[in-house]
C-alpha positions in Angstrom: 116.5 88.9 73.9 114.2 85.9 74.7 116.1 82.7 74.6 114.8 79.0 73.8 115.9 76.1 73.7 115.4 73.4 71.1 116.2 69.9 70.9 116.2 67.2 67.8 116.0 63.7 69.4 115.5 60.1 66.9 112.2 59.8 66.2 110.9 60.5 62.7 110.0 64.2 61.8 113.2 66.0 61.6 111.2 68.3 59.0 109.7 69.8 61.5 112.5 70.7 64.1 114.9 72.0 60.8 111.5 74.0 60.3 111.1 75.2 63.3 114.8 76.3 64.0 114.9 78.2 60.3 111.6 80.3 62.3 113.2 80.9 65.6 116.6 82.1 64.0 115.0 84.4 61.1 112.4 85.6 63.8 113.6 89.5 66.0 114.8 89.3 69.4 115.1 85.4 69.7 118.5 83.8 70.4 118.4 79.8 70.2 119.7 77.5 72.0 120.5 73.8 70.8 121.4 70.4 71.7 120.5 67.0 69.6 121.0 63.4 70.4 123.2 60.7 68.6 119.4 59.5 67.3 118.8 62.2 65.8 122.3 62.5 64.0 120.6 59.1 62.1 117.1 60.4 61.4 118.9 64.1 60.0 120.7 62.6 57.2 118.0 59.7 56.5 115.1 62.5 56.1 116.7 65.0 55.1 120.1 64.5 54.2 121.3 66.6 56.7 124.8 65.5 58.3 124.4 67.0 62.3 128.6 66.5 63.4 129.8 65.4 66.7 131.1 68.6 67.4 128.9 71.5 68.1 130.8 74.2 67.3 130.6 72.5 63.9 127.0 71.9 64.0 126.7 75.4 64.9 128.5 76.7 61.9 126.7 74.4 59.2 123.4 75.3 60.6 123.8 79.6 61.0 125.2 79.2 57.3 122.1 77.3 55.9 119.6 79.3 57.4 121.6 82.8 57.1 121.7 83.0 60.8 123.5 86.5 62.4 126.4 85.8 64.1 125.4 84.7 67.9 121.9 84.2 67.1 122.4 80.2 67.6 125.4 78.2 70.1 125.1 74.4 70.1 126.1 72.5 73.1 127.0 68.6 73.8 124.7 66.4 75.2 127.4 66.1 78.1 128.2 69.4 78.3 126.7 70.4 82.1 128.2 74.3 81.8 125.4 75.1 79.5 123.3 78.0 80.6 119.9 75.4 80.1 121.6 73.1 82.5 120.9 75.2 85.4 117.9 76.8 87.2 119.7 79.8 87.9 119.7 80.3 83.7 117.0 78.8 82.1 116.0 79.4 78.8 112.4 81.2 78.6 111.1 78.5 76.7 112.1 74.9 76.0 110.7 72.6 72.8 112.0 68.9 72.2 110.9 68.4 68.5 110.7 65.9 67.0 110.4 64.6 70.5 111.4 60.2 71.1 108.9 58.0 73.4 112.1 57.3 75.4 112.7 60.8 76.2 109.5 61.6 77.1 109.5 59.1 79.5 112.9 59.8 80.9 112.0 63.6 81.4 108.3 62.1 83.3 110.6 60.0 85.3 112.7 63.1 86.3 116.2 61.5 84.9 118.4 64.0 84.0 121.3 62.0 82.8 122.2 64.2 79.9 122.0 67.8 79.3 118.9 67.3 76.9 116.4 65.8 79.8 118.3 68.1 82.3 117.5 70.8 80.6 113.2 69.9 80.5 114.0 69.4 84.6 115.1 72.8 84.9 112.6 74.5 82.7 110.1 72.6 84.7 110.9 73.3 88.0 111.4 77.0 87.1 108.0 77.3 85.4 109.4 78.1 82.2 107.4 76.6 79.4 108.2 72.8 77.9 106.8 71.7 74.7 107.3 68.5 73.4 106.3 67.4 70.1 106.2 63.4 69.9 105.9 61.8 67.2 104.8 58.0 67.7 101.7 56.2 66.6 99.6 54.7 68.2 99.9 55.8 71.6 100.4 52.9 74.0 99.2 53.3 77.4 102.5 53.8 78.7 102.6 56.4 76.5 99.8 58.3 77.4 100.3 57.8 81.3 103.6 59.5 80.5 102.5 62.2 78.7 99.5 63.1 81.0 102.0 62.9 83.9 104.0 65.9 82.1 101.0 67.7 81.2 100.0 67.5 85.0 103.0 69.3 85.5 102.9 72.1 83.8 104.2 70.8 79.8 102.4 71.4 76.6 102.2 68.4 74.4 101.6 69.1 70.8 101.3 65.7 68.8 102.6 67.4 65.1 98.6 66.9 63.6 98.2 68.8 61.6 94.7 70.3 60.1 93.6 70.6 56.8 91.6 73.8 57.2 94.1 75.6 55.1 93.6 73.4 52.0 97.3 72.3 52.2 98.9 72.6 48.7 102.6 70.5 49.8 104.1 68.8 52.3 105.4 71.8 53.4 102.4 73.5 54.1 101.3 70.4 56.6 104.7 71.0 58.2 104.2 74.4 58.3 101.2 73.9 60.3 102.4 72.4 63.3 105.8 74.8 63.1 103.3 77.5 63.3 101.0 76.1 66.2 104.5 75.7 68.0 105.6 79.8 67.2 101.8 80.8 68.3 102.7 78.9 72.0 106.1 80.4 72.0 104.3 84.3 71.0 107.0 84.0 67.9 105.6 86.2 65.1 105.1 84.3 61.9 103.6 84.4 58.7 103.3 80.8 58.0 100.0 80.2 57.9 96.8 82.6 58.1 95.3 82.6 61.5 91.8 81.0 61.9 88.6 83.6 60.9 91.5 86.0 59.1 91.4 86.4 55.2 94.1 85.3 53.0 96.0 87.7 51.8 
């Protein structure tokens, strides 16, 4: 069973992390891993109206029950909690993806800080050439911003920007955010049905 790891932080565009977990937990042969930040406790409930607890085991219950998740399929850990498997190299997770992804913790896991399990964990994924995808969602781009990101792109990250096209002839806002949530299952070689691929017909 492939495992990846997913983290909510606080910046805007909790649609499409919720999105993206509801994929990876209906989706065969994919166990996920999650952790989220105090941030994006806030940004959950203003967006969505989604209350993420302090307590994971919690979180982990609410979350397998919304999306009609097996049992075992998702375990939520602490952002202090250093005996998670994605806090070591000698258990990564096959795949890691911070979405939506803060400024601040982009530039934290460019910097190499490791201070909580959620930037530890993009440390260990990069260091054991796993994959890392961060989606940030900020605009414009300061300089800072794009030193940073180029920096983690020069080491091995993929950073997907949540644009997405209009090729499809959206109908909703669900369709745009279906759109990046697929771009993100077509890195991770997730099977989905979200959108038609490019030169296919539509069904």
């Amino acid at each position: 069973m492939k495992t990846i790891a997913l983290a909510f932080t606080g910046a805007s565009g909790m649609p499409y992390g919720m999105r993206l977990l509801e994929c990876l937990l209906a989706a065969d042969d994919v166990q996920v891993h999650l952790v989220y930040s105090q941030a994006a406790q806030i940004v959950a409930q203003q967006e969505m109206g989604i209350k993420l607890a302090s307590r994971p085991s919690e979180v982990e219950t609410d979350l397998s029950a919304r999306f009609n998740a097996t049992p075992g399929k998702l375990r939520v850990f602490g952002r202090e909690e250093w005996f998670a498997p994605m806090a070591s190299g000698s258990n990564p997770p096959d795949a890691y993806v911070i979405c939506p992804c803060t400024m601040g913790t982009l530039a934290k896991i460019a910097a190499g800080m490791g201070d909580d399990l959620l930037c530890r964990a993009a440390d260990v994924v990069l260091k054991e050439n796993r994959q890392l995808i961060l989606v940030p969602r900020e605009m414009p781009f300061s300089t800072i911003h794009l030193e940073n990101m180029l920096k983690l792109a020069r080491a091995g990250a993929v950073i997907m920007p949540p644009n997405p096209g209009f090729y499809h002839h959206p109908q909703s806002l669900q369709d745009l955010v279906d759109f990046v949530v697929a771009r993100i299952l077509d890195h991770l070689h997730v099977p989905h049905r979200l959108i038609t691929p490019w030169g296919e017909e539509t069904e």
